[in-house]
Z-matrix of the N, CA and C atoms (Angstrom, degrees):
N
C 1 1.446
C 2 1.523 1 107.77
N 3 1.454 2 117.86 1 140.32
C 4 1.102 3 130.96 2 -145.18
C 5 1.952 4 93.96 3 -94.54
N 6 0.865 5 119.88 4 108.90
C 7 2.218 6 113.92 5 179.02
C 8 1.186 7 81.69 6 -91.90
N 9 1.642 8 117.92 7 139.34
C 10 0.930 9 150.62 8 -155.84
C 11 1.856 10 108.02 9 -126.75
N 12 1.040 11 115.90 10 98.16
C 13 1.524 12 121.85 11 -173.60
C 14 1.913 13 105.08 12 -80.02
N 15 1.616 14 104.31 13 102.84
C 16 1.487 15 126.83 14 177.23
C 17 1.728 16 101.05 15 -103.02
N 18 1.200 17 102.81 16 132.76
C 19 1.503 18 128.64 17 152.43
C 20 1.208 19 111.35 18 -16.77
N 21 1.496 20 123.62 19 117.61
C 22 1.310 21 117.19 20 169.94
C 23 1.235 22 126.41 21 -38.29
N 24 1.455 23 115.96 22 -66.51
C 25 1.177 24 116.58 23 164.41
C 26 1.402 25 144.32 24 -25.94
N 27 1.588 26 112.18 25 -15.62
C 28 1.226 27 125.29 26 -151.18
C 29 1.848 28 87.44 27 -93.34
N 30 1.227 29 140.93 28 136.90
C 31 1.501 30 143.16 29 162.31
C 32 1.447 31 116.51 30 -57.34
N 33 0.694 32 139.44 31 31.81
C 34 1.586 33 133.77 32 179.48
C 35 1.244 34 127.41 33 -47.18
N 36 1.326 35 132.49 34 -18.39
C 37 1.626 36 138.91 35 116.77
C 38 1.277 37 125.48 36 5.79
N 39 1.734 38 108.63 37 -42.43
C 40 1.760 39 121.35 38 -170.07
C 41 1.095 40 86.12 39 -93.86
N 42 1.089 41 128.04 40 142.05
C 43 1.843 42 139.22 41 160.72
C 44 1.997 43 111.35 42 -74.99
N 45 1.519 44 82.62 43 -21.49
C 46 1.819 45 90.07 44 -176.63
C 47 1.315 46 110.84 45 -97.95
N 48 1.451 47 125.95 46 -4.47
C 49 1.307 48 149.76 47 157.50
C 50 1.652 49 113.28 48 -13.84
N 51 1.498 50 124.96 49 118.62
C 52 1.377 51 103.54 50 174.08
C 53 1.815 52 105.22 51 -72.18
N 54 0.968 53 108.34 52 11.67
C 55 1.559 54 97.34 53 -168.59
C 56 1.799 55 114.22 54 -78.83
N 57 1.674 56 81.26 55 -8.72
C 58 1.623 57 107.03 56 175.81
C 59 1.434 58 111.46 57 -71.10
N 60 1.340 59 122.80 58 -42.02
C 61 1.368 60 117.23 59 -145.50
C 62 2.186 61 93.17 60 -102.99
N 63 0.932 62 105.25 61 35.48
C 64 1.655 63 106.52 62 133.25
C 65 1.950 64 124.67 63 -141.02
N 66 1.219 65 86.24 64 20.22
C 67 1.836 66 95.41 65 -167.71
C 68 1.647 67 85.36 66 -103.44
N 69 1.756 68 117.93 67 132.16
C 70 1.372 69 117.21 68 -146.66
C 71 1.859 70 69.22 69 -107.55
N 72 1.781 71 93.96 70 153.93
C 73 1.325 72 123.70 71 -173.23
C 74 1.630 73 100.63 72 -113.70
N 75 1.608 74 126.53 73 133.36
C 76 1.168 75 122.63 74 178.77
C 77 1.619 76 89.82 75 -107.33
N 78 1.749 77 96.40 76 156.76
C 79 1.392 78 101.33 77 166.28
C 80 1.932 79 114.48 78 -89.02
N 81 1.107 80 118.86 79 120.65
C 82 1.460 81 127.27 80 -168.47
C 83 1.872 82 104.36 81 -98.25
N 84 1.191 83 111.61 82 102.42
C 85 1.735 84 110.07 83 163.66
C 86 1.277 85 114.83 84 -71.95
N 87 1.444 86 122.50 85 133.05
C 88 1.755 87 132.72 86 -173.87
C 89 1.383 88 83.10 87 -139.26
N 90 1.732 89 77.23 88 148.03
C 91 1.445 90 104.94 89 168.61
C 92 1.561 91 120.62 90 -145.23
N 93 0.960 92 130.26 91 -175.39
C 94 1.925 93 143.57 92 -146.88
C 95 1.945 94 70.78 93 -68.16
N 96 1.624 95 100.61 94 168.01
C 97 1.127 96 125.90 95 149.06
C 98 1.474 97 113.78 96 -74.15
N 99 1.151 98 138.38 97 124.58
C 100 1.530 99 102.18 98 175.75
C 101 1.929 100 124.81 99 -68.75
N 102 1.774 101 100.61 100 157.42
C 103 1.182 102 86.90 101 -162.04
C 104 1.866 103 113.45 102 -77.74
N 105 0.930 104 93.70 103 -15.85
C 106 1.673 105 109.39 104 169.41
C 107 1.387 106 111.21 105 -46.55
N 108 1.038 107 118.82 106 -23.92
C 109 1.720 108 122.50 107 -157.05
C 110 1.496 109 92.62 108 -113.60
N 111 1.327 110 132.29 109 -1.57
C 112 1.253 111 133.43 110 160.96
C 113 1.297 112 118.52 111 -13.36
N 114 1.285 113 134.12 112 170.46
C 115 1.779 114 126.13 113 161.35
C 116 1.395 115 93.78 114 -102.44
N 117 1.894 116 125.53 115 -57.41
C 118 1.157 117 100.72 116 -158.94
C 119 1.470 118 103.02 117 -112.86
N 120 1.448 119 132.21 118 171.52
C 121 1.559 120 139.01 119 -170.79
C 122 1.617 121 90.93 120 -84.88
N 123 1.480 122 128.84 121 -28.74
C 124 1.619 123 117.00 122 161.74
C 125 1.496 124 118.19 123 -49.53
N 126 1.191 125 104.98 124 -48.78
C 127 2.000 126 110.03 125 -177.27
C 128 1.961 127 95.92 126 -66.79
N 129 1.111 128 109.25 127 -55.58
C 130 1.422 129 102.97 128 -168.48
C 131 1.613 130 106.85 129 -56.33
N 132 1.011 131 142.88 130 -37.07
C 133 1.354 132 161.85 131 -167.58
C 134 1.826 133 97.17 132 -90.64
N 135 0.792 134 112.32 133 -47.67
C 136 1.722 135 98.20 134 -177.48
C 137 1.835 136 112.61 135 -95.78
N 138 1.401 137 101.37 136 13.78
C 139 1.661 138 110.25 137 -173.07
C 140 1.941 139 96.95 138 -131.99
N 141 1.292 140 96.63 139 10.93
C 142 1.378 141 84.89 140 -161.03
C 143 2.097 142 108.97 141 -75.03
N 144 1.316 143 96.53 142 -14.07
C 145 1.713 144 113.42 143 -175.80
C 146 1.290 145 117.67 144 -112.31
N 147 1.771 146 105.80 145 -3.75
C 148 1.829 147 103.75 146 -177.67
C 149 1.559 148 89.66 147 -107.87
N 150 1.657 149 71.38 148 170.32
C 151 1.287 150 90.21 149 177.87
C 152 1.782 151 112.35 150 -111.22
N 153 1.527 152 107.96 151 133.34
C 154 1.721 153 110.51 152 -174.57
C 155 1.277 154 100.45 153 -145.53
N 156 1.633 155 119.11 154 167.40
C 157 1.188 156 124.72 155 -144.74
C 158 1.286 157 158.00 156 71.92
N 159 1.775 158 83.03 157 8.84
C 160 1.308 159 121.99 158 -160.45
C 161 1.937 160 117.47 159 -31.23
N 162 1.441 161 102.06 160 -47.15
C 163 1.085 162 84.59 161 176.26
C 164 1.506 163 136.43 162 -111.63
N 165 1.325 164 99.56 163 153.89
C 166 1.634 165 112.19 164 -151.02
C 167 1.605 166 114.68 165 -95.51
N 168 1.345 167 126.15 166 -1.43
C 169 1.157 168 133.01 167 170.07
C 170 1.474 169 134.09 168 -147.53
N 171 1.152 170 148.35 169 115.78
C 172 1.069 171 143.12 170 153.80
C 173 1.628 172 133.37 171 -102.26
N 174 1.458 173 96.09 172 160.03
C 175 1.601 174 88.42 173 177.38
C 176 1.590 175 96.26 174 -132.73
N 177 1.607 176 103.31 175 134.43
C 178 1.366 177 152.18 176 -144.68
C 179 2.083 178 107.03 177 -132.58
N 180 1.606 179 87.79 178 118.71
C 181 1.535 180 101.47 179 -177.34
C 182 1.895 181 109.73 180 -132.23
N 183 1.112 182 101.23 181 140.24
C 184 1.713 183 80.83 182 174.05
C 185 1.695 184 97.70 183 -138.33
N 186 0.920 185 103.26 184 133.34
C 187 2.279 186 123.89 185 148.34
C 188 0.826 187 116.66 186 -106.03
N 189 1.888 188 110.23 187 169.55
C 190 0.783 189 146.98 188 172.23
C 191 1.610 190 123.28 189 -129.23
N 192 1.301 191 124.93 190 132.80
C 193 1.301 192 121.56 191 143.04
C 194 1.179 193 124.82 192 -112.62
N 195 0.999 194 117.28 193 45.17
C 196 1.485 195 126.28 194 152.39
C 197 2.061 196 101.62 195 91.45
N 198 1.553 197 130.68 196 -25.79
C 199 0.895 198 156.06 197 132.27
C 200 1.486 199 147.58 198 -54.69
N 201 1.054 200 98.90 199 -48.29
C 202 2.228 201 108.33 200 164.66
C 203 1.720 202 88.67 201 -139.90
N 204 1.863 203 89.49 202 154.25
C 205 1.372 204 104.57 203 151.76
C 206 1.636 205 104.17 204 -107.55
N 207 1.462 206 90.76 205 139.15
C 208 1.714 207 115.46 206 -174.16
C 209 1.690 208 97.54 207 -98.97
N 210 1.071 209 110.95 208 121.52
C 211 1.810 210 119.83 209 155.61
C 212 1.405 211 113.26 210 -126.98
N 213 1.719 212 88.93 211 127.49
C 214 0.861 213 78.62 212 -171.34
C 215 2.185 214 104.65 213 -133.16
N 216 1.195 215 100.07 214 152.80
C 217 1.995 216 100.11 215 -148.52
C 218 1.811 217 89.97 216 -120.19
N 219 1.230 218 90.90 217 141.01
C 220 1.143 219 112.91 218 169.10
C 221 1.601 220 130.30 219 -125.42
N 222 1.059 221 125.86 220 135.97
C 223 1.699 222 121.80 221 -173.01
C 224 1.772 223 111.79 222 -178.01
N 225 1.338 224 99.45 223 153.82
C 226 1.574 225 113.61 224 -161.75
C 227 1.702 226 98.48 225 -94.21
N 228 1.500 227 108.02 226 120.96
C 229 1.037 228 130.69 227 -164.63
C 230 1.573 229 104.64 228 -86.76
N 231 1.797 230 101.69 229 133.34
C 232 1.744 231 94.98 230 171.19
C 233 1.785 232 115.26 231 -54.13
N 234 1.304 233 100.75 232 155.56
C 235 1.418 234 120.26 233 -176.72
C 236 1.947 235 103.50 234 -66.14
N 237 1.308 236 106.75 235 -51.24
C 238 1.437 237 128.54 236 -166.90
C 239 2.103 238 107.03 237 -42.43
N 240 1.080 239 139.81 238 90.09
C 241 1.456 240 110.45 239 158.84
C 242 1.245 241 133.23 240 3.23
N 243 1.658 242 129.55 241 120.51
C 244 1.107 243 115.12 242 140.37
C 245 1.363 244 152.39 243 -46.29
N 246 1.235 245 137.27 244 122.34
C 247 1.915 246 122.06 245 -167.40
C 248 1.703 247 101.01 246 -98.64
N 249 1.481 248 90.52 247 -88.35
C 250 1.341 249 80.41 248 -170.41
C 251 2.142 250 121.06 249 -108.51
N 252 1.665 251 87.57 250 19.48
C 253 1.697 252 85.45 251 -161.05
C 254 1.875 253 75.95 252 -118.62
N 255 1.297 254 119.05 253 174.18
C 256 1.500 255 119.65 254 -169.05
C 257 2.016 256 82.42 255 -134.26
N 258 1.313 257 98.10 256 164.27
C 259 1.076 258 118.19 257 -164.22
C 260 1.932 259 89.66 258 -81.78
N 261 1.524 260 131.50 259 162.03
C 262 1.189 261 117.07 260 179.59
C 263 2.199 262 98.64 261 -166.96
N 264 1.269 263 107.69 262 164.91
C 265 1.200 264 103.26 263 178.42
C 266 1.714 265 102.41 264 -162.39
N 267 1.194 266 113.11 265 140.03
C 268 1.640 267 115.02 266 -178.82
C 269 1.519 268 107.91 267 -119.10
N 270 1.123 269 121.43 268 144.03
C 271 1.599 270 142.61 269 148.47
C 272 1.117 271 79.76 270 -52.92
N 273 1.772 272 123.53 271 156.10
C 274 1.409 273 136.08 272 162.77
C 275 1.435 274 88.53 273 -130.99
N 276 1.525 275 114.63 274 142.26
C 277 2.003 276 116.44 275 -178.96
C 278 1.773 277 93.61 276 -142.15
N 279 1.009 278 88.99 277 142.02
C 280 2.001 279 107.40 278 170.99
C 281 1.345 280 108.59 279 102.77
N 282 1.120 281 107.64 280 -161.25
C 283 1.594 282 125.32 281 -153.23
C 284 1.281 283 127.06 282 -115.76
N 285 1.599 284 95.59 283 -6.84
C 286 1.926 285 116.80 284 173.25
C 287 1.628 286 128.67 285 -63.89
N 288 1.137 287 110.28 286 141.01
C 289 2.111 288 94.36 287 174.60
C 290 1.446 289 119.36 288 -19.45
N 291 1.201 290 132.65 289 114.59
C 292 1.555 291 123.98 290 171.23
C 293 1.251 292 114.59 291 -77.80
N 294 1.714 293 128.84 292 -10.83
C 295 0.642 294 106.35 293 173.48
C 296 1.368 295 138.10 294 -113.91
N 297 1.756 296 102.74 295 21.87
C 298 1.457 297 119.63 296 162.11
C 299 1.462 298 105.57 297 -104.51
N 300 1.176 299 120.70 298 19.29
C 301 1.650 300 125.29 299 -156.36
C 302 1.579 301 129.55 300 12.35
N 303 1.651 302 83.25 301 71.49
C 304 1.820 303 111.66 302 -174.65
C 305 1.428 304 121.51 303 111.58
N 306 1.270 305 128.22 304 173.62
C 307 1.351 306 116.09 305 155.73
C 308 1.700 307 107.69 306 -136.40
N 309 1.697 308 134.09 307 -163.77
C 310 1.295 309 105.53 308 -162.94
C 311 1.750 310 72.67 309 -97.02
N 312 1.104 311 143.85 310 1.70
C 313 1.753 312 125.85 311 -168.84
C 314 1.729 313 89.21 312 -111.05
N 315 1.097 314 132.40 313 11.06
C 316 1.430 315 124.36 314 151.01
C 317 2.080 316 111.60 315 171.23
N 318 1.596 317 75.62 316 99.62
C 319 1.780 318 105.49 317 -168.66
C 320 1.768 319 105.62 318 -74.72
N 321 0.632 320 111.48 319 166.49
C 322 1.803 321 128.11 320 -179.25
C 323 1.547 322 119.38 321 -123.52
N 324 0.964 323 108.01 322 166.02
C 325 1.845 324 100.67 323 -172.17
C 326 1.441 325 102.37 324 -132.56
N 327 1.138 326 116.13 325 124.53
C 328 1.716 327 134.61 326 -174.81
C 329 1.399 328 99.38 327 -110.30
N 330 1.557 329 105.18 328 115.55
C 331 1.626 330 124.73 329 158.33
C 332 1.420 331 83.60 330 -81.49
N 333 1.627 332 96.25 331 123.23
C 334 1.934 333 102.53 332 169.78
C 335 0.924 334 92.84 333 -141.25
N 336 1.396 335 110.13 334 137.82
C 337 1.683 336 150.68 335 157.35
C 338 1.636 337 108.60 336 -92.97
N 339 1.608 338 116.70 337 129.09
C 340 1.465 339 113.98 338 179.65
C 341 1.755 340 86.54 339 -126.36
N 342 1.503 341 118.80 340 146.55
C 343 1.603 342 113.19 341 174.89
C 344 1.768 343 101.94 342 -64.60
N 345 1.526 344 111.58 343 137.67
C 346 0.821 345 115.45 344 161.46
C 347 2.018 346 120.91 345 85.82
N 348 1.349 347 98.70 346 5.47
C 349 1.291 348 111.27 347 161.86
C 350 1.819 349 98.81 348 -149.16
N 351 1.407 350 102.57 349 168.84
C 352 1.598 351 116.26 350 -159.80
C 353 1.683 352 90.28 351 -84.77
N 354 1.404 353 97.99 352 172.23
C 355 1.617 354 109.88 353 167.71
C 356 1.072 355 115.69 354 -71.10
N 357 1.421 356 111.97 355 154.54
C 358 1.578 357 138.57 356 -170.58
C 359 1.526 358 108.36 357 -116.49
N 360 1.138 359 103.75 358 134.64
C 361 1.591 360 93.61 359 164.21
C 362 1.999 361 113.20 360 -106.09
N 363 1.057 362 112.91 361 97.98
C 364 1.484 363 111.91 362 -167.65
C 365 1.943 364 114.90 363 -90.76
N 366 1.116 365 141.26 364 171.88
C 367 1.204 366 162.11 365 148.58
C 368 1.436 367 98.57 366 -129.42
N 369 2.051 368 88.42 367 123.06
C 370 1.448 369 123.32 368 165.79
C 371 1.574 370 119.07 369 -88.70
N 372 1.027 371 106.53 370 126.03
C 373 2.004 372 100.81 371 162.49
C 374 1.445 373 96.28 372 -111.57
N 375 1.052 374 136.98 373 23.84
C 376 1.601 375 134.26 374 -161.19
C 377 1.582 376 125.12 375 130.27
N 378 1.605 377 111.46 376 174.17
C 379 1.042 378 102.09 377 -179.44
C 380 1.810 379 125.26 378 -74.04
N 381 1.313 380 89.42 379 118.51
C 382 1.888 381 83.43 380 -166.54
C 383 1.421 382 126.72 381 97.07
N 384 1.521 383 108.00 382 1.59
C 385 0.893 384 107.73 383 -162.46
C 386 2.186 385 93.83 384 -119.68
N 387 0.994 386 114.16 385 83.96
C 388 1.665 387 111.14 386 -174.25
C 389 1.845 388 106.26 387 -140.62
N 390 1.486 389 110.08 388 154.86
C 391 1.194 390 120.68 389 -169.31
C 392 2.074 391 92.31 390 -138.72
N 393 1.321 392 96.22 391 146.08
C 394 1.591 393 87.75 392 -166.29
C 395 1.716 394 94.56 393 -104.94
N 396 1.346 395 102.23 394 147.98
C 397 1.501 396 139.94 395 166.09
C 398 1.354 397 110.74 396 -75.36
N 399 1.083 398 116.24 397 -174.41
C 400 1.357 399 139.45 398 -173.34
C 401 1.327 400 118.69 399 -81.14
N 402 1.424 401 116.74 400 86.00
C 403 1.516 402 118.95 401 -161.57
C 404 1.169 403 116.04 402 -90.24
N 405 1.834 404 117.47 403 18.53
C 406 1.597 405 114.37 404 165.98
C 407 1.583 406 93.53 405 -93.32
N 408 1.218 407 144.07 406 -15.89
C 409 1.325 408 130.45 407 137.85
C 410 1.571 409 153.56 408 14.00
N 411 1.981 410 80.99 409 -59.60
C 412 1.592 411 97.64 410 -164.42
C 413 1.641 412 105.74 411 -138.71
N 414 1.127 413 103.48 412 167.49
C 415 1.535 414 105.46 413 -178.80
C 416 1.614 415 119.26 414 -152.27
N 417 1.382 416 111.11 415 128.86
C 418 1.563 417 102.62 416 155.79
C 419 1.236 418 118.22 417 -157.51
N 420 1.171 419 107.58 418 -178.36
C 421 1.612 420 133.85 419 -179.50
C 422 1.416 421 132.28 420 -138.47
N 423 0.962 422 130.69 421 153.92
C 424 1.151 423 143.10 422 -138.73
C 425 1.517 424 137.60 423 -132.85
N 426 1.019 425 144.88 424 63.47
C 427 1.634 426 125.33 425 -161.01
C 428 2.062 427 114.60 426 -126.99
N 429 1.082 428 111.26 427 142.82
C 430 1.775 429 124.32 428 -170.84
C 431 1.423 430 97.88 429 -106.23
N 432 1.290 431 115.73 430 108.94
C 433 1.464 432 121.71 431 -174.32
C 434 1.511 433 92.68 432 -144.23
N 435 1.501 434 107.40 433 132.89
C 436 1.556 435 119.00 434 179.77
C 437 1.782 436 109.92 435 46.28
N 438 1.253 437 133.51 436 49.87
C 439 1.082 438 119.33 437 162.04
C 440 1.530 439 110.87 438 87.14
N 441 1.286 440 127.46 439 -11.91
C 442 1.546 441 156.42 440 155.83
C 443 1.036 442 131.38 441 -81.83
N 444 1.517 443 118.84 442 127.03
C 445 1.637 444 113.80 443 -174.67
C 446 1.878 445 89.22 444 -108.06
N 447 1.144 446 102.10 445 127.02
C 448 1.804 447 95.27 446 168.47
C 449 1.845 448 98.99 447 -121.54
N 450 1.444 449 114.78 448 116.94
C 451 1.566 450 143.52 449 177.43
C 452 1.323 451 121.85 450 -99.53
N 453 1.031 452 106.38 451 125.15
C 454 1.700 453 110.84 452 179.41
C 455 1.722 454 98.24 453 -127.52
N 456 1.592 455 105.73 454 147.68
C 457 1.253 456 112.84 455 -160.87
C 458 1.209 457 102.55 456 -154.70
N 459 1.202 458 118.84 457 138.11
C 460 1.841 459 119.23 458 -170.59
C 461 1.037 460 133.93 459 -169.41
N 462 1.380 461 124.80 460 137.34
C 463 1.509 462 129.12 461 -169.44
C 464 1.323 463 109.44 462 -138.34
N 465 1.436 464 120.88 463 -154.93
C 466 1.425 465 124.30 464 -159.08
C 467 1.832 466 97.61 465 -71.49
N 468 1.442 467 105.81 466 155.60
C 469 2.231 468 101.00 467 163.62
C 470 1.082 469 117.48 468 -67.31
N 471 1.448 470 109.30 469 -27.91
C 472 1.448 471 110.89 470 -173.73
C 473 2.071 472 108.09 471 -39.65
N 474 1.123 473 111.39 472 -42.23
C 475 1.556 474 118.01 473 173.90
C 476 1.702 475 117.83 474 -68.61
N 477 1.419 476 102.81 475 -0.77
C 478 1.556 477 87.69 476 174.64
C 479 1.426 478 128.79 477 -104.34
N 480 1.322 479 89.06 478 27.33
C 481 1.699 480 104.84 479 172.64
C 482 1.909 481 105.88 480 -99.65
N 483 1.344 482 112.93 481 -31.25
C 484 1.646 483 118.30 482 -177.71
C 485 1.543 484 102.35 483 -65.25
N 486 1.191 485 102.23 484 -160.17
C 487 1.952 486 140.87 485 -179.46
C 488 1.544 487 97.65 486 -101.22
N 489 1.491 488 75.80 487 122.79
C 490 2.478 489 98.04 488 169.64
C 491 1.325 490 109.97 489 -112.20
N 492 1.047 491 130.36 490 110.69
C 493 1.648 492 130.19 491 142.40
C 494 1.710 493 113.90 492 -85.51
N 495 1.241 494 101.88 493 171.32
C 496 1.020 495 135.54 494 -172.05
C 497 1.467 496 125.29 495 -116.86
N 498 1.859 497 135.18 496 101.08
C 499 1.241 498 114.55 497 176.20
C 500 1.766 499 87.61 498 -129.26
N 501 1.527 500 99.82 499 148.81
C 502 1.437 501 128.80 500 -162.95
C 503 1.729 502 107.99 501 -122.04
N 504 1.429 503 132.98 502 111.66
C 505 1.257 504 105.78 503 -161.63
C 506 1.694 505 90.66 504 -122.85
N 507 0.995 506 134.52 505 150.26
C 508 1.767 507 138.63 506 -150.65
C 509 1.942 508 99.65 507 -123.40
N 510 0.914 509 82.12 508 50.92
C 511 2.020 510 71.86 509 160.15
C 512 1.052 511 140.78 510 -4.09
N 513 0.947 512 125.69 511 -64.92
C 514 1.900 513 141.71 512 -168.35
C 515 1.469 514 86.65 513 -68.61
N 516 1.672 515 111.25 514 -49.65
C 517 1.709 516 103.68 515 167.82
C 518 1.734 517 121.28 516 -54.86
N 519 0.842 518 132.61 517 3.37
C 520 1.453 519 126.71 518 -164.44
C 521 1.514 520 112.42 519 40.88
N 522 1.914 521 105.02 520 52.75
C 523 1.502 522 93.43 521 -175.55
C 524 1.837 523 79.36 522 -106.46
N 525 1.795 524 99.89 523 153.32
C 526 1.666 525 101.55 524 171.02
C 527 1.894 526 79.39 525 -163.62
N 528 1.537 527 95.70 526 -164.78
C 529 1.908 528 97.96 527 -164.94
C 530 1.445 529 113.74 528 34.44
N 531 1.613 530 100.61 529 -144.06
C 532 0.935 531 121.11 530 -173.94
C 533 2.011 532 109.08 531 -63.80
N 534 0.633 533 105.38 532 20.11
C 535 2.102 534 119.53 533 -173.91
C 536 1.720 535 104.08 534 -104.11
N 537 1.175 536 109.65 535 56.40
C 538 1.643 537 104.31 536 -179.87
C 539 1.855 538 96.20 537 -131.63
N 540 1.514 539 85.05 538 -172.16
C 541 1.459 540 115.51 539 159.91
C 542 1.126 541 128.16 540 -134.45
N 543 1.563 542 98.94 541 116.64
C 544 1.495 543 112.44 542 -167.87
C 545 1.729 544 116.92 543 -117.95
N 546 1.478 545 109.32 544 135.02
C 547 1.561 546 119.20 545 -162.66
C 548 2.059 547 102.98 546 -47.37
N 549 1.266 548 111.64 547 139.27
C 550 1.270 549 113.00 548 -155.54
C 551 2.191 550 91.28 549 -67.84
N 552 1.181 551 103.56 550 -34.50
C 553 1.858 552 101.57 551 -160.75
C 554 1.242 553 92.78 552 -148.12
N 555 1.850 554 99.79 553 133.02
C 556 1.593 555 120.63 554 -171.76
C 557 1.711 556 91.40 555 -45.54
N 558 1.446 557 102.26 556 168.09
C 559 1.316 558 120.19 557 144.16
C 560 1.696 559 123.98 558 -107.27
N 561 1.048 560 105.08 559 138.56
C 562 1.767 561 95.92 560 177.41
C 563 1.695 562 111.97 561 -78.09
N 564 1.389 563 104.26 562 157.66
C 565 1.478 564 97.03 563 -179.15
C 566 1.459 565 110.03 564 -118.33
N 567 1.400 566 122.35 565 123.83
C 568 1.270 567 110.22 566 -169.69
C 569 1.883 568 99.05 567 -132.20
């Protein structure tokens, strides 16, 4: 995936940002965590008949100003209310399984955005399995316009030379931990 070097000046922080609308967006396929890779035999056992991971596509952009890489994700939000889980989406960074998001012999680091609380800077060893970093680090924002959540999420550039995944977690589903959808194969960042 192509990082796209924007004008300092330009806000890329805003997801509604025109600084967006020449930075090219790929379409990203995600899928379930598997449930095997669960942490506990309660989640595997109470997930064993639903359905999570619900969603199956996103579209994925990244910049630069020379200072943070900005990603920023796009995807069509269930119709249903959230109750008690909030809608959420992570940058995935490093070199670990993406699709257990990490393992404990080589973990991954999720810039995560949850609606309605600030970004996190997390390390994965698995699903459910994360300890948080240094969240003056990273940054994002957030906005639900037409049935669409468009997210921007960001940390130092130094990361926009590695591998980005993508995990998307659906609320109204009661998906949270290891209960997402995550892009099936890194992207390279060049």
């Amino acid at each position: 995936m192509k990082v796209a070097t924007v004008n300092a000046g330009a806000d890329l922080a805003d997801p509604a940002s025109q600084a967006w609308s020449g930075v090219t967006a790929e379409a990203v396929a995600l899928a379930p965590v598997p449930l095997a890779a669960q942490p506990t035999e309660y989640i595997r056992e109470a997930w064993a008949n639903r359905a999570y991971g619900k969603t199956a596509e996103a579209r994925v952009a990244a910049a630069t100003d020379g200072k943070k890489l900005y990603v920023r994700v796009e995807w069509a939000d269930d119709a249903a209310p959230n109750a008690e889980f909030q809608d959420a989406v992570g940058a995935v960074l490093g070199d670990g399984p993406l699709d257990t998001l990490g393992s404990a012999a080589s973990p991954v680091t999720l810039w995560y955005w949850e609606n309605g609380r600030g970004a996190l800077n997390l390390v994965s060893k698995g699903p459910g399995v994360v300890t948080k970093g240094d969240a003056s680090a990273v940054g994002g924002t957030g906005a639900n316009s037409g049935g669409k959540w468009a997210v921007v999420v960001s940390g130092p550039a130094s990361a926009s030379k590695g591998k980005l995944g993508v995990a998307v977690w659906n609320g109204s589903n009661e998906e949270r931990a290891g209960l997402a959808a995550v892009s099936r194969n890194w992207l390279s960042l060049e």
